[in-house]
N, C-alpha and C positions, 0 to 999 in steps of 0.2 A: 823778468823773474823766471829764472829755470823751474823747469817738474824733473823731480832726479830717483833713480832709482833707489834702493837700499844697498848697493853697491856702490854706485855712485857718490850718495852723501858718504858713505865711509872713505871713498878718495879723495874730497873734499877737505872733509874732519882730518885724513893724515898731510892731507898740503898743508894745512894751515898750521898744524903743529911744527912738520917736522920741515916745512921749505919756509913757512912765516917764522916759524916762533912763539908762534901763541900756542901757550901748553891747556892741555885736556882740562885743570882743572881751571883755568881762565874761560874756557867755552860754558864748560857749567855754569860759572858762576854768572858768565852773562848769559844763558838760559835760564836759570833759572830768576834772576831779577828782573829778564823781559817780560815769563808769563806774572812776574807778582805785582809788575807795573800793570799789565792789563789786567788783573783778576780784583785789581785795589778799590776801584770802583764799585764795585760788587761786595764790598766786604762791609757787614752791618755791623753795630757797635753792638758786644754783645752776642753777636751768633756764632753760630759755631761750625766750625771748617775742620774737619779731617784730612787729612794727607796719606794714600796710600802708594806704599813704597814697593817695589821690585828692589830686588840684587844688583840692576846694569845699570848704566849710564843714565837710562829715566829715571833710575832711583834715587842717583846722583844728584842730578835736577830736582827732585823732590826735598830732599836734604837741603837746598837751597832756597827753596821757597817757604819749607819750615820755618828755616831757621828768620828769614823776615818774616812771618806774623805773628812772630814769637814779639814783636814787638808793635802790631798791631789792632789794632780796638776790639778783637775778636776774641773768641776763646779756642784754638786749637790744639788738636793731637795728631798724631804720629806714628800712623801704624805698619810695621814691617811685616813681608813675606817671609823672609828667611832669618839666622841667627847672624845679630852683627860681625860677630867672626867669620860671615863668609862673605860681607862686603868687603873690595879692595878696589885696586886701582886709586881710579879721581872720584869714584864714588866713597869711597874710603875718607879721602880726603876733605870731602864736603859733608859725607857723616860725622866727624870728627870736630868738625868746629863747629858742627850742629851744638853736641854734648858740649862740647865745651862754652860755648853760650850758654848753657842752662837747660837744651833740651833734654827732653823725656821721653825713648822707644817701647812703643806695646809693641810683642809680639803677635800675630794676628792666630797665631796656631794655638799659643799659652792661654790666649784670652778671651776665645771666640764669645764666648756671650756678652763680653765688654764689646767686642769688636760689633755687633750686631747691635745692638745697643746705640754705641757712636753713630751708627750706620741711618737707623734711625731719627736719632737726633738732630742729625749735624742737616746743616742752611746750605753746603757747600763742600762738596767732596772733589778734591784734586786728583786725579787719576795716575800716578806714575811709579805703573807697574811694569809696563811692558814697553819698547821702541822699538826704533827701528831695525835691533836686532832679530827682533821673532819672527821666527815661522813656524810652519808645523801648526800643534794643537797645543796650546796652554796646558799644564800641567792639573791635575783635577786640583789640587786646593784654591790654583789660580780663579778657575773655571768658579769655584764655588765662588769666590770672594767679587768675582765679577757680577754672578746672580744677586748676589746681594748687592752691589751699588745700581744695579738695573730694578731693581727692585724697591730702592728710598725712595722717597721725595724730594731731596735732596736736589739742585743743581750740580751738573757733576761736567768740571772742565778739564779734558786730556789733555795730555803734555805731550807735544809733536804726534803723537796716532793713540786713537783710542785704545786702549790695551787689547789683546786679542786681534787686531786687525793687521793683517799681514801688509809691509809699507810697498811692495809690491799689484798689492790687489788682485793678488791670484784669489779662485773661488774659496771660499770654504763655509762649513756649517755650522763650526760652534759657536758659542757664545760669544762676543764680543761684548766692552762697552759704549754702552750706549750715550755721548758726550750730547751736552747741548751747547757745549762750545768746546770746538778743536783749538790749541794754539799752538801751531807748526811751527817748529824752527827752524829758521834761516831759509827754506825755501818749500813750496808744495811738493808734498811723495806722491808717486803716480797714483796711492789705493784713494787718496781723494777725488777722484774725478772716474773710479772704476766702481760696476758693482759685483757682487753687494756690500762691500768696502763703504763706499759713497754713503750710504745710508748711517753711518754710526759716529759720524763727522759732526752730527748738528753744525751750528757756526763756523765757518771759519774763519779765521786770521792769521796770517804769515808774522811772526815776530823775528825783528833781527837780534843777530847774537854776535852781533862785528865780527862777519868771517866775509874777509875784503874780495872782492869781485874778482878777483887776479887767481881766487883757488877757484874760480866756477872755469874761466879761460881754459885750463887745461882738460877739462870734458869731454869727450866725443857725445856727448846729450848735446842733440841739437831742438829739444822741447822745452817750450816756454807758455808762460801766461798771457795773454791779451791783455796789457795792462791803458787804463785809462789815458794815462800821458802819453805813451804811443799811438796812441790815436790820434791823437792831438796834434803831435808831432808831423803825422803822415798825410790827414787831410789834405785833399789839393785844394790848393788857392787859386783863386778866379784872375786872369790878367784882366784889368781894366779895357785894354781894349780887344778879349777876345768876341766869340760873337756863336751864334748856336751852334756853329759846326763843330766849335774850339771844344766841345765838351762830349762828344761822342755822338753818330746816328747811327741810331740801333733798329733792328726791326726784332720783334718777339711774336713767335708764331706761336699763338695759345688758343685754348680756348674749344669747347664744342658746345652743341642744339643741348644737350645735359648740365656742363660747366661753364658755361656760360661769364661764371663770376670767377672762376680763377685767370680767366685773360684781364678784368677789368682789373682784380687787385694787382697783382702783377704790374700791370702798366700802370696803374695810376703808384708805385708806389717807385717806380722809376723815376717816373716824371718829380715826384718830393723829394728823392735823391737826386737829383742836379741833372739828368743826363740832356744832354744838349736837345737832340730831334727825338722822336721817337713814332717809330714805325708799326704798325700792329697790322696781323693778319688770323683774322676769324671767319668760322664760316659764313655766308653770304647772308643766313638766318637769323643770326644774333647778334651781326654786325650793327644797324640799326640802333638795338638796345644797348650796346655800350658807347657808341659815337653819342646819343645824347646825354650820356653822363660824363662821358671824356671826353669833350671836343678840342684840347689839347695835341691828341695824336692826329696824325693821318693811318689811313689804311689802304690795306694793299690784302685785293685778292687772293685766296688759295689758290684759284687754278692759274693767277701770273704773278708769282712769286719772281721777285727779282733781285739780284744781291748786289747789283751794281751800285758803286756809291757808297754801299756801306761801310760802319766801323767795328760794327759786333754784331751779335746773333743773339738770340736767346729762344730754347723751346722747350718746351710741356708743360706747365700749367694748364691744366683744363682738356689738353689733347684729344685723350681719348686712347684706346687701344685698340681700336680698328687693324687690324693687318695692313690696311695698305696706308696708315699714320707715319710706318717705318721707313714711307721711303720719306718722307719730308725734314726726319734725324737721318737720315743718310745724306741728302742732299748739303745741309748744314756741317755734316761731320767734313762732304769731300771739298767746302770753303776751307780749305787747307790753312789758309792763312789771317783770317777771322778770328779773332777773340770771340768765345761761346760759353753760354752757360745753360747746361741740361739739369732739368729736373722733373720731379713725378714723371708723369707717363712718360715722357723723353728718356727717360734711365731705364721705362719698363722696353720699350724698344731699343734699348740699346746693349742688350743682352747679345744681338744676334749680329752685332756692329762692331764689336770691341776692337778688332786689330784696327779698324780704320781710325783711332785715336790715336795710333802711333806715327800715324803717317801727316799728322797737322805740325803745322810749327808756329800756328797763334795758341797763346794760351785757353787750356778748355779746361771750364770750372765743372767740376759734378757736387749737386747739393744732396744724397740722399739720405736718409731716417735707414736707422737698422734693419728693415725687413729690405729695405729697395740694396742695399750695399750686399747682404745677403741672396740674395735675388743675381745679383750681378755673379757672385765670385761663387756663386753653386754650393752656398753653406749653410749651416742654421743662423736662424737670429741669437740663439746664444750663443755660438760660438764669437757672432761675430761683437756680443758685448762683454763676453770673457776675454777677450783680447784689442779692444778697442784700438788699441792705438799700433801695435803692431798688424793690424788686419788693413787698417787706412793707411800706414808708409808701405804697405806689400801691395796693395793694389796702386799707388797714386804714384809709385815706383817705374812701376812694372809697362802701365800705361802713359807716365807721363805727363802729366793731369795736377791737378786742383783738386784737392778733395774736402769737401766740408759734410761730416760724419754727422751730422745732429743729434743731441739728444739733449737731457741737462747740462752736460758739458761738454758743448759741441769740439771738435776736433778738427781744426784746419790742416791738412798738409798738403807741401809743394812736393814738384815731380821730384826735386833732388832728396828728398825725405827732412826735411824741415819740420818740425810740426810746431802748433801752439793750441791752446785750449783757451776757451771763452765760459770767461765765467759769467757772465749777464743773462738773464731770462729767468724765469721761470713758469709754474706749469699756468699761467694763463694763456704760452703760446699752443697748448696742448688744445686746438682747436682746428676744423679743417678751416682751408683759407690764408692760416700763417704761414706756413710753406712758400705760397707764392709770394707773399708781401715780401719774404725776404730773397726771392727769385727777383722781384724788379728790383732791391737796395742793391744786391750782389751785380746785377745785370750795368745799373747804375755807374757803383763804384767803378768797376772794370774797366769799364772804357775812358775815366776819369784819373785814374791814379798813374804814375808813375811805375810802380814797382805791382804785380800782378798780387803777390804775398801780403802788402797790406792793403790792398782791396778786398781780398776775401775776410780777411782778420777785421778791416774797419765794420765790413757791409753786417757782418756777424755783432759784431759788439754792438754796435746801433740797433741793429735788430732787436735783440735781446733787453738791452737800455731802456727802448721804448717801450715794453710792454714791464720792465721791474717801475717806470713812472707812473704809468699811467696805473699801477696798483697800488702805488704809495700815496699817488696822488686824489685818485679820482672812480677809482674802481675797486672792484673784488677780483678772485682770480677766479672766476665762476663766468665772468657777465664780459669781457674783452673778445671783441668782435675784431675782424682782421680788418672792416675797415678805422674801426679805433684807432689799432697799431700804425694804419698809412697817417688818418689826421694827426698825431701825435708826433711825429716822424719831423718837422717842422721846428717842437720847441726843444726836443732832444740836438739837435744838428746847431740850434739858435747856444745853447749851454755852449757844448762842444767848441765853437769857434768863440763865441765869447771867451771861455776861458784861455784860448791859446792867445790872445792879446795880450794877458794879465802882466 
């Protein structure tokens, strides 16, 4: 599933018109009966559902969904921003047989005390005022009528973006509405997965609007979603007769006399991701106390570290920032030909290392959180979450690299400027500790899969997976410990392949 711009979907919307043949007001009309298919559930015998309309195309869509629950168990109205004389186009056209079914338009300017009133009353407020045309700042009566749907009781579900929220997800201040269910057509706009866009989204659901795959092909968006059945799909399969080397040996240099526990999750969370051997090197101190919880691994010394034999790397969890930690991500960086995966401290040391990325030609993954990617590229952290996704193809470009941005919706891209977005997790991974659990899945994956891109795309969605179960299931988002997230890791992977036999 693409993430596409507000440029983008309108190059979309004009191929499938004018290169398919499917006219403007056939898109509406299936937009609008995709959001009344999902809104149908929701709709109580009896209550009452308003419909707020814009002038564009979301308003068009609005007209459509009126117009089915005008035959619906509910009691709905119909309230317009502007004067029907100034709807046209396919919006026109979907107003039009609105009326002529029997509909009925308040004006929201004629009738503000009705309007506020409705506002109050109503079980269920449709939002479509605004699309993916807007930018700028909402017009003040817009602004006002938004206060007031932020201001009901109401459930209140937007029609492709919440009104006010720019489909770009550039920053802005005014008011937005505030939906508790988004339902996007045809495919996610980037302002979903940006903030403070993100935040005004409640729910989301992608609804199709039969606009055939063949208008996405011609895109230069090369950004997508992490969708479940690719997962599926990409998982590597065990050969019956491979054997522990078939699956990768890795050594992960983690861990210090302080962190102790980000080498053990890490490795132990490796070893639940499938990787064949695994090799660990902590100091001589706290060696001890993770060898009797992981007797699984072997270890190998700091001071004879040795790469022979191996299949992949992995370093910082736990490290430490000592000055002289740097040379041990430089040693790792000049395994030119290694598959590696850097994170925490290892990204804090790699500030002073960065050309030596250009010079590898095994794939090198960076996992860093907003301040560590900001840290790297000499920026703020807001700049670098005001531009998320262009700040990850400019740096993962440049150097060549694997980049997994994390945050709510973490941001994978490859060196050729790919990207895809993970929508799984949530804030029970906002704990220390989670980091590395997905330092060992990633570390795992890597040396496991086939294609480097859906290793980092798999190790992230499973990461995330585990931790939206284990709060569906068994937890709050308060009380999930990272080593939860590894024991879990187990019947998440057990689904996974189950359903790819189905």
């Amino acid at each position: 599933m693409r993430v596409v711009t507000r440029e983008e979907m309108w190059a979309v919307d004009r191929y499938t018109i004018e290169k398919i043949g499917l006219g403007g007001p056939v898109l509406m009309e299936n937009a609008g009966q995709a959001v009344y298919a999902a809104i149908r559930p929701r709709l109580k015998k009896d209550g009452k559902v308003i419909v707020v309309i814009g002038k564009g195309n979301n308003g068009g869509d609005g007209f459509v969904i009126a117009r089915l629950l005008m035959d619906s168990p509910v009691r709905s109205e119909t309230w317009l921003m502007t004067d029907i004389r100034k709807i046209n186009g396919d919006a026109a056209c979907h107003m039009n047989a609105y009326l002529a079914a029997g509909g009925a338009v308040h004006r929201v300017s004629e009738e503000p005390e009705s309007f506020s009133e409705a506002v109050g009353q109503a079980d269920l407020i449709i939002d479509a005022l605004l699309g993916t045309g807007f930018h700028g700042t909402p017009y003040p009566d817009y602004l006002q009528v938004i206060e007031q749907i932020n201001r009901s009781n109401a459930e209140v579900v937007a029609v492709d973006l919440p009104s006010g929220v720019p489909a770009d997800g550039e920053p802005f201040t005014h008011q937005a509405v505030q939906a508790d269910v988004t339902l996007t057509l045809a495919c996610p706009k980037l302002a979903q997965f940006l903030q403070p866009a993100a935040r005004f989204f409640g729910d989301v659901r992608t609804v199709s609007i039969g606009i055939p795959k063949v208008a996405f092909e011609h895109l230069n968006s090369r950004r997508k979603v992490v969708e479940r059945e690719d997962v599926i799909r990409t998982l590597p399969r065990r050969d019956p007769f491979s054997h522990k080397g078939s699956h990768g040996k890795g050594l992960l240099i983690a861990g210090s006399k302080l962190m102790p526990g980000a080498a053990f999750f890490s490795a132990k969370a490796a070893l639940r991701s499938g990787i064949g051997l695994l090799k660990v090197s902590v100091p001589d101190e706290i060696r001890p106390v993770i060898a009797s919880r992981l007797p699984e691994t072997m270890y190998m010394p700091r001071a004879s570290i040795d790469f022979k034999g191996l299949s992949g790397l992995a370093i910082g969890p736990g490290l430490g920032r000592e000055p002289e930690k740097a040379e041990l991500v430089r040693r790792v960086l000049e395994c030119t030909d290694l598959p590696c995966v850097i994170d925490a401290d290892g990204l804090y040391h790699l500030k002073g290392l960065l050309d030596l990325l250009k010079d590898r030609t095994g794939p090198t993954v960076l996992s860093p959180h907003p301040g560590e990617l900001a840290h790297l590229m000499d920026t703020s952290i807001q700049e670098i979450e005001s531009n998320r996704f262009h700040m990850a193809k400019s740096f993962a470009e440049k150097y060549q690299i694997y980049l997994v941005l994390k945050g709510k919706y973490s941001i994978i891209t490859a060196p050729d400027g790919r990207q895809a977005v993970n929508t799984t997790g949530n804030a029970a991974l906002a704990k220390g500790g989670s980091g590395d659990v997905l330092t060992g899945i990633l570390f795992a994956f890597l040396l496991q899969h086939k294609e480097v891109m859906d290793a980092v795309c798999n190790a992230v969605y499973v990461h995330g997976e585990v931790a939206d179960n284990l709060v569906r299931t068994r937890h709050s988002l308060l009380d999930v410990l990272a080593t939860d997230l590894i024991d879990h890791i187990p019947p998440v992977m057990h689904n996974l392949y189950h359903e790819s036999m189905r």
